[in-house]
Backbone as CSV, one residue per row, in Angstrom:
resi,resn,N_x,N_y,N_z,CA_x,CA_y,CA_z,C_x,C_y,C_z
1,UNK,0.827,-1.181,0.000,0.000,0.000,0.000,0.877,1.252,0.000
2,UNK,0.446,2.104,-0.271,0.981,3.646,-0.442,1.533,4.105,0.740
3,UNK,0.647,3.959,1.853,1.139,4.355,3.039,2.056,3.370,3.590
4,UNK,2.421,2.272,3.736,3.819,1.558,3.729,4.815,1.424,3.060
5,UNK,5.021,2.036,1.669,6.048,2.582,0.868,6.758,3.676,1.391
6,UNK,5.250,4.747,1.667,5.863,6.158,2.065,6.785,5.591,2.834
7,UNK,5.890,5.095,4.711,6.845,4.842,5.905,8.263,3.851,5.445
8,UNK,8.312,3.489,4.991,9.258,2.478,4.531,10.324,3.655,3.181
9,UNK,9.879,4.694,2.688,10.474,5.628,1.967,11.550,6.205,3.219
10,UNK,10.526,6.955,4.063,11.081,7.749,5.347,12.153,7.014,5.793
11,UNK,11.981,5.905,6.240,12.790,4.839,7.438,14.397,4.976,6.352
12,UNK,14.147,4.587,4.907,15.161,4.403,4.388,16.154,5.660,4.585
13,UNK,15.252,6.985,4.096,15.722,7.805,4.306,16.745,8.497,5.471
14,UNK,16.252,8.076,6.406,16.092,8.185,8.302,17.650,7.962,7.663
15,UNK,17.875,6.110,7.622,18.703,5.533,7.808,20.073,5.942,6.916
16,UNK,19.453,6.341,5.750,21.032,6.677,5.062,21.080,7.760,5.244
17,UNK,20.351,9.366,6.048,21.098,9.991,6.353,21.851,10.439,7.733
18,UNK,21.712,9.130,8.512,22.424,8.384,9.678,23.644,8.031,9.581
19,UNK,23.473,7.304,8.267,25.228,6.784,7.759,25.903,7.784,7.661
20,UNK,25.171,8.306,6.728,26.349,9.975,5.997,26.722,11.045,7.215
21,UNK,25.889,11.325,8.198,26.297,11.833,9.377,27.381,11.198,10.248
22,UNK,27.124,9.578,10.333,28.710,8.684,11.187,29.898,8.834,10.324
23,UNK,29.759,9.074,8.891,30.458,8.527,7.963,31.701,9.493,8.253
24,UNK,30.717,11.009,8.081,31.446,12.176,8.601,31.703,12.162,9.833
25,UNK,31.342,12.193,10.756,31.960,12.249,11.918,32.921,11.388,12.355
26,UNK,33.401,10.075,11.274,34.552,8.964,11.914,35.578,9.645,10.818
27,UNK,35.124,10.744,9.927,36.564,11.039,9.115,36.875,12.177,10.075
28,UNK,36.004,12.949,10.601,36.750,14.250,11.822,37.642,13.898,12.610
29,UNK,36.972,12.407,12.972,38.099,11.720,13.991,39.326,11.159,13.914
30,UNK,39.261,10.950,12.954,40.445,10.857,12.538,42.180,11.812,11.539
31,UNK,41.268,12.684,11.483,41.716,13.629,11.398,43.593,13.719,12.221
32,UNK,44.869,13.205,11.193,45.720,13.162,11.988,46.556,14.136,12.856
33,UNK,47.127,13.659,13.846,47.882,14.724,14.962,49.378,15.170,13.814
34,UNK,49.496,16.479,14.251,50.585,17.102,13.895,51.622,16.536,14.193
35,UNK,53.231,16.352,13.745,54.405,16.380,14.154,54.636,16.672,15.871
36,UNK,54.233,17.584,16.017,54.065,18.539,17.609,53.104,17.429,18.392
37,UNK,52.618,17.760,17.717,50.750,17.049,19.000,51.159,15.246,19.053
38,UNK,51.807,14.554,18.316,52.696,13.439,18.541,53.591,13.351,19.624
39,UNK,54.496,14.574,20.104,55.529,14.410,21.108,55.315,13.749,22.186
40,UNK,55.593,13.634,23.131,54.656,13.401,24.681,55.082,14.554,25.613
41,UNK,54.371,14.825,26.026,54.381,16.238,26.560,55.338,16.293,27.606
42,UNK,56.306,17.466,27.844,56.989,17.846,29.093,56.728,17.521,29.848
43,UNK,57.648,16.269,30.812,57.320,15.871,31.940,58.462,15.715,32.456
44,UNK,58.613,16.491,34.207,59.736,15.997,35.491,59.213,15.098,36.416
45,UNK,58.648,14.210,36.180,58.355,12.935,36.754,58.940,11.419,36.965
46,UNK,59.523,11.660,36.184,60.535,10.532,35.413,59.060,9.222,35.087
47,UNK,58.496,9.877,33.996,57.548,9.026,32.968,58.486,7.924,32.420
48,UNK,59.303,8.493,31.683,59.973,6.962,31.418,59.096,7.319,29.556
49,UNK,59.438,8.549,29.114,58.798,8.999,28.091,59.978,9.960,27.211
50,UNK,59.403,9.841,25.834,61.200,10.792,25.162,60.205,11.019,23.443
51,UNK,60.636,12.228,22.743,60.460,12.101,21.512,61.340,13.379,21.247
52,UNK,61.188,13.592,20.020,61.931,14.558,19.425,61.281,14.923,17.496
53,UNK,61.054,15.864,17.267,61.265,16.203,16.111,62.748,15.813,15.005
54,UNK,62.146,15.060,14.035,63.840,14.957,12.923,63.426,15.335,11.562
55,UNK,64.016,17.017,11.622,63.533,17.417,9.867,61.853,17.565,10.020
56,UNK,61.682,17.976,10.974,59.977,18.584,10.843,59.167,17.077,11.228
57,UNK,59.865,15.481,11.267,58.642,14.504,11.427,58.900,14.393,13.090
58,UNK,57.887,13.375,13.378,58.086,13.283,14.708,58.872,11.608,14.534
59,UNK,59.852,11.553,15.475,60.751,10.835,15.792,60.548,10.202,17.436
60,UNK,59.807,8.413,17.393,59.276,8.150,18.967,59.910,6.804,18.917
61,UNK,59.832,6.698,20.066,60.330,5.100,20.273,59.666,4.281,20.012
62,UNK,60.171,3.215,19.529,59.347,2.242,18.153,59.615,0.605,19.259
63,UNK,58.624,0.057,19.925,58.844,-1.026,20.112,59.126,-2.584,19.711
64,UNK,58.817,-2.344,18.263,59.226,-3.518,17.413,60.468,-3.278,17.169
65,UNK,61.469,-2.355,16.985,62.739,-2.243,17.507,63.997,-3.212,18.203
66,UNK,63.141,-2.239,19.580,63.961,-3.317,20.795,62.603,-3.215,22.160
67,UNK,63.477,-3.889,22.824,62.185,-4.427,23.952,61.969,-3.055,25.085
68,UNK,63.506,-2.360,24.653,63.566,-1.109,25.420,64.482,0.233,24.433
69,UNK,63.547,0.692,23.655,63.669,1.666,22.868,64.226,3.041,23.305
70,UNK,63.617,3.304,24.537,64.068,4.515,24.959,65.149,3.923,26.052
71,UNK,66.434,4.428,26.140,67.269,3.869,27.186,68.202,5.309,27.801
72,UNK,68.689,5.452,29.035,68.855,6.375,30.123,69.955,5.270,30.833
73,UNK,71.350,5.940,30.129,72.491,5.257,31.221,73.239,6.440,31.756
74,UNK,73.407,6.654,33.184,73.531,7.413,33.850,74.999,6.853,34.942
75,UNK,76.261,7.140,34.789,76.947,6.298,36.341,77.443,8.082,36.794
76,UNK,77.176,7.522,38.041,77.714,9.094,38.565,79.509,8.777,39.187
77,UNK,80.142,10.157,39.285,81.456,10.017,39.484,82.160,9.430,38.617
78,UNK,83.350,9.141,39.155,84.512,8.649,38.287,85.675,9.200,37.911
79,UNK,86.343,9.137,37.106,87.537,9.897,36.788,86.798,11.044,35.955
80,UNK,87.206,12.271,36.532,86.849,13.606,35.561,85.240,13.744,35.822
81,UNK,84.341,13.201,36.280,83.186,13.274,36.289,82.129,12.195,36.007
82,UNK,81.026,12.554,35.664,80.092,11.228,35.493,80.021,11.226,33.960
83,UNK,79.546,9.905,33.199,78.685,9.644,32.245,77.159,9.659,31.826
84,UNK,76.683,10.298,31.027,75.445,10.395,30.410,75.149,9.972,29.059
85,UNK,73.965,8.939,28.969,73.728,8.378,27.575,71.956,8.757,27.424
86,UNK,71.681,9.301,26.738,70.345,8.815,26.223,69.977,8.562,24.831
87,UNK,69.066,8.065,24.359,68.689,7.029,23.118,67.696,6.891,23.097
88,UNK,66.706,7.079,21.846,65.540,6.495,21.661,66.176,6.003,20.088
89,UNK,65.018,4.986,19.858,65.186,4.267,18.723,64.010,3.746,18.039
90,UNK,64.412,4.361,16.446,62.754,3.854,15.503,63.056,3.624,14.145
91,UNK,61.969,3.126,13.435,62.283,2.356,12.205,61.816,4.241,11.640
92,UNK,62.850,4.256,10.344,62.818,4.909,9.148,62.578,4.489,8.235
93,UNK,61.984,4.211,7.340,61.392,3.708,5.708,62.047,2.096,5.677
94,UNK,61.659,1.706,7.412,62.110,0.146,7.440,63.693,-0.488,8.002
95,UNK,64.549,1.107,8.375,65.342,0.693,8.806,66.029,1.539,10.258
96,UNK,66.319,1.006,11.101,66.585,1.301,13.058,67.457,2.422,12.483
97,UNK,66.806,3.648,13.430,67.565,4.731,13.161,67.435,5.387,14.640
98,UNK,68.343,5.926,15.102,68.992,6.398,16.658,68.901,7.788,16.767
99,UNK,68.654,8.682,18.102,69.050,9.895,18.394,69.736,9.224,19.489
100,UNK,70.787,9.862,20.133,71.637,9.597,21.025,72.328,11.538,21.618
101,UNK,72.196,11.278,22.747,72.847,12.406,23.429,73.011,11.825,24.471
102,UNK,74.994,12.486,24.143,75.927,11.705,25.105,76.815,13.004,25.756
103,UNK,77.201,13.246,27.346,77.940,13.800,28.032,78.722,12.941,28.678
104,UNK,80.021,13.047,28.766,81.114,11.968,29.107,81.906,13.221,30.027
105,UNK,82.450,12.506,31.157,83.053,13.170,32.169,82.606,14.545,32.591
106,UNK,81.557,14.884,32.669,80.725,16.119,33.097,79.700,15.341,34.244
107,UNK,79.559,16.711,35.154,78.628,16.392,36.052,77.065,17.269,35.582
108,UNK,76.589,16.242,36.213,75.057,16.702,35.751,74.412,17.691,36.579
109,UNK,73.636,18.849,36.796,73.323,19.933,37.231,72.049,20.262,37.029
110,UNK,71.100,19.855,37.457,69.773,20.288,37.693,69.649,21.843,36.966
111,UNK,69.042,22.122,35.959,68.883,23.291,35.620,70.540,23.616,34.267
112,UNK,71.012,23.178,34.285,72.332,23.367,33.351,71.665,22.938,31.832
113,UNK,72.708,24.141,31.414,72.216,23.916,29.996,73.917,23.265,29.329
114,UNK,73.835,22.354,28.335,75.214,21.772,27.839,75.228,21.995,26.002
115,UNK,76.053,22.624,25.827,76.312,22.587,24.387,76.540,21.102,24.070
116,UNK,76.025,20.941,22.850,76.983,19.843,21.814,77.582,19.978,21.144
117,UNK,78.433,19.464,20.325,79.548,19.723,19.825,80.502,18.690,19.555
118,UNK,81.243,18.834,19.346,82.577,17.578,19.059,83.832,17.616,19.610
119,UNK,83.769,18.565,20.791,84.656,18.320,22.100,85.344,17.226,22.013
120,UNK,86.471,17.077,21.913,86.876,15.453,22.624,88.651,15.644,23.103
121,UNK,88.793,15.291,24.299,89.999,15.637,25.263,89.778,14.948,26.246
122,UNK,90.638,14.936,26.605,90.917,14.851,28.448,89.491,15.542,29.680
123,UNK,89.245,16.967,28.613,88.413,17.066,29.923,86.449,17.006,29.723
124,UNK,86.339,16.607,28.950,84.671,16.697,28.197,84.398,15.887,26.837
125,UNK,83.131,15.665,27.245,82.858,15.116,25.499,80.857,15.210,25.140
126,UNK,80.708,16.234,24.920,79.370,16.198,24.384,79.231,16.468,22.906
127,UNK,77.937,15.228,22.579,77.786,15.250,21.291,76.064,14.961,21.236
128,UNK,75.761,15.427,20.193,74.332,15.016,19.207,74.505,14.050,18.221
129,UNK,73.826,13.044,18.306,73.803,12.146,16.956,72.630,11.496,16.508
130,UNK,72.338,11.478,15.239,71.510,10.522,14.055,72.158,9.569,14.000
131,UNK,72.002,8.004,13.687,72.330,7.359,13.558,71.790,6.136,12.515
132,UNK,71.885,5.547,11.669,71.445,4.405,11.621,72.179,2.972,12.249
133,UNK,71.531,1.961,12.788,71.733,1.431,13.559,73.061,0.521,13.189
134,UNK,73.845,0.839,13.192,75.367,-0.319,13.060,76.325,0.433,12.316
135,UNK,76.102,1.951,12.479,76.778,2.787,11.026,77.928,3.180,12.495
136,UNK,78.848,3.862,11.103,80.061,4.331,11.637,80.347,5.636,11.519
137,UNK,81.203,6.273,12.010,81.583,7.647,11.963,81.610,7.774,10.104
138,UNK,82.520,6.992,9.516,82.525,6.988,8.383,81.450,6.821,7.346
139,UNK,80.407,6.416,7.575,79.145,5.849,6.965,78.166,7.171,6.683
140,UNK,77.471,6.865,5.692,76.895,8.022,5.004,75.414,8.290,6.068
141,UNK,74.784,7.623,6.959,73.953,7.498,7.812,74.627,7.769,9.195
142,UNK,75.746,8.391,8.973,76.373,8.547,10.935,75.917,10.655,10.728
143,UNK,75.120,10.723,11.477,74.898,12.195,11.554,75.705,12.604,12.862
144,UNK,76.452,13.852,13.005,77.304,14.458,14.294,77.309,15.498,14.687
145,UNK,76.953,16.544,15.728,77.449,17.406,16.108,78.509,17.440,15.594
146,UNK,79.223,19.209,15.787,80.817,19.410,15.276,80.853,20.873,16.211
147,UNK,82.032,21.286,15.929,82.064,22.819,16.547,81.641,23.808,15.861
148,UNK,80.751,23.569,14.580,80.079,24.168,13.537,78.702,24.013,13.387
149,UNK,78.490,23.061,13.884,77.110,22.296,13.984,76.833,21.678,15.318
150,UNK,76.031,22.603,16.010,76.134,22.464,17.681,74.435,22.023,17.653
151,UNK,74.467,21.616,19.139,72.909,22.145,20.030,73.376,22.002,21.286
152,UNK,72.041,21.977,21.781,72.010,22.325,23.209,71.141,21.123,23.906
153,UNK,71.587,20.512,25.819,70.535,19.860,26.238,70.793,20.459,27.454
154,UNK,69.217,20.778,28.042,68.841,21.626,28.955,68.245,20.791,30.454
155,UNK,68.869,20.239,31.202,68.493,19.325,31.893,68.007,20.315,32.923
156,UNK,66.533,19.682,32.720,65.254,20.039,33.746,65.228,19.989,34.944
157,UNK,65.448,19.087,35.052,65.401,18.094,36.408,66.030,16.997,36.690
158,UNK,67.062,16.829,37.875,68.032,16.177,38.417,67.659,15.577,39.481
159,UNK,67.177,14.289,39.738,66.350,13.837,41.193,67.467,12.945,41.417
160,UNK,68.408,12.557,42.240,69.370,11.355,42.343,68.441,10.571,43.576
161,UNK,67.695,11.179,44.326,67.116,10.456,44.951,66.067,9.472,44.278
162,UNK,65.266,10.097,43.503,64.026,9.554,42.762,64.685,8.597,41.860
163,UNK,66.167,8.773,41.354,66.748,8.135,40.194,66.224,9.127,39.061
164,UNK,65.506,9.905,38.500,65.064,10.322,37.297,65.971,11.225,36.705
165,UNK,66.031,11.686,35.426,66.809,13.169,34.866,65.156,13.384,33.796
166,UNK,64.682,14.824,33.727,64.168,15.478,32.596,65.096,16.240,31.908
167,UNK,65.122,16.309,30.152,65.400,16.919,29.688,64.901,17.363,28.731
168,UNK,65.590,18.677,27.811,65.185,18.988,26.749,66.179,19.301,26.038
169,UNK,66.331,18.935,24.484,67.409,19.284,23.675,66.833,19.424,22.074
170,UNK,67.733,20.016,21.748,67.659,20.263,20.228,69.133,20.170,19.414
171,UNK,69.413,19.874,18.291,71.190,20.320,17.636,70.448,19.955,16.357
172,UNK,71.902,20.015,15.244,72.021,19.881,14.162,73.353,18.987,13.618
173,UNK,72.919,18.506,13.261,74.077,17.199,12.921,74.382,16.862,11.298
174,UNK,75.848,16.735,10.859,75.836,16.388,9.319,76.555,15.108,9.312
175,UNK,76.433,14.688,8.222,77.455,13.508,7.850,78.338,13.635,7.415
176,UNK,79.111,12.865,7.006,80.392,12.970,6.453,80.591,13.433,4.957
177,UNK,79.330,13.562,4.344,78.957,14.274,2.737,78.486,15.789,3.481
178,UNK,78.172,16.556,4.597,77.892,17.279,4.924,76.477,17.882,4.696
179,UNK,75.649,16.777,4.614,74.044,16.984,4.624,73.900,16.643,6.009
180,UNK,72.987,17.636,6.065,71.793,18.182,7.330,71.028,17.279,8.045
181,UNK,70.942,17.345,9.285,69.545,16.949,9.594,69.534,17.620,11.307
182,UNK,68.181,18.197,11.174,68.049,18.853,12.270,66.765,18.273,13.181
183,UNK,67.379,18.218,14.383,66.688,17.686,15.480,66.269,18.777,16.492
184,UNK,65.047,19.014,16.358,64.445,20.001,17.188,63.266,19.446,18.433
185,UNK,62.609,20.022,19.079,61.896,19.718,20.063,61.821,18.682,21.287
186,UNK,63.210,18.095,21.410,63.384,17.100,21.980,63.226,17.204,23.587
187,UNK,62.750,15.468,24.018,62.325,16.030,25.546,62.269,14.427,25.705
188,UNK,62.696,14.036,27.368,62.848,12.420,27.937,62.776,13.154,29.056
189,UNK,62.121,12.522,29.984,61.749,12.222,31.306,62.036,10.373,31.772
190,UNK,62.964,10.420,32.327,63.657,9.152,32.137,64.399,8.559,33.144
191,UNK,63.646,7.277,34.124,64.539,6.901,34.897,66.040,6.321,34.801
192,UNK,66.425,6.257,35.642,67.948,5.204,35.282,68.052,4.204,36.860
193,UNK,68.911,3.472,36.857,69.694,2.714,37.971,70.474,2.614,37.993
């Protein structure tokens, strides 16, 4: 009958413009996060959290990797001072690629800011590095600080009680062909033992 076509017109209606309303609202949602809005946000907690910008992408620790992607080696004292390592690690177009910021015989200072650079002596050694995973100084994938190509890491927070360090860093690093790559926005909140 006429009048169960209509209702049965309506209902259809109802229903597909139900879809087209979810349809749109699951593409808003998805709608992807920026480079930035990826990071994990500034934290002195010791989260046990790290990312960094490389060349404008966001750069995070990748657990198919290793079982512990982000790593924080810390020994205090020693000859000339303490050691500092940090590392996160992630796949690039399929292959393990490293940020690493390293201070060797320096003491660590709550609030200190540390150049990078390519220092290396008797009394200091801070550096910035890109890496791909097994490359060498010599290798077209070893990116470095230099005394030309610096940054900076700004340690936040120094808890030796808590065990934690926060930081923040940024540099610029080339290879041995002298191409670029710049590491900006960087930040780990990161226990050690």
């Amino acid at each position: 009958s006429y009048f169960s076509e209509n209702k049965m017109r309506k209902i259809f209606i109802t229903l597909l413009l139900i879809t087209l309303v979810s349809a749109c609202k699951k593409e808003e949602d998805t709608i992807p996060l920026s480079p930035m809005e990826q990071l994990p946000p500034i934290t002195e907690i010791g989260a046990n959290t790290g990312g960094c910008l490389v060349n404008g992408e966001a750069f995070l620790p990748d657990n198919s990797v290793d079982d512990r992607p982000l790593k924080l080696i810390f020994h205090e004292g020693g000859y000339g001072g303490s050691y500092f390592s940090f590392r996160i690690e992630s796949r690039v177009k399929g292959e393990v690629y490293r940020i690493r910021v390293i201070l060797d015989r320096t003491m660590l200072v709550e609030g200190a800011i540390y150049d990078l650079d390519d220092r290396i002596g008797d009394e200091f050694y801070h550096v910035g590095l890109y890496d791909k995973q097994f490359s060498r100084e010599s290798d077209k994938e070893y990116y470095s600080t230099s005394s030309t190509t610096t940054g900076r890491l700004h340690i936040r927070r120094f808890d030796s009680e808590n065990k934690f360090v926060s930081a923040t860093f940024s540099f610029d690093a080339r290879n041995k062909d002298g191409e670029l790559v710049k590491v900006r926005d960087g930040r780990f909140d990161m226990q050690y033992f």
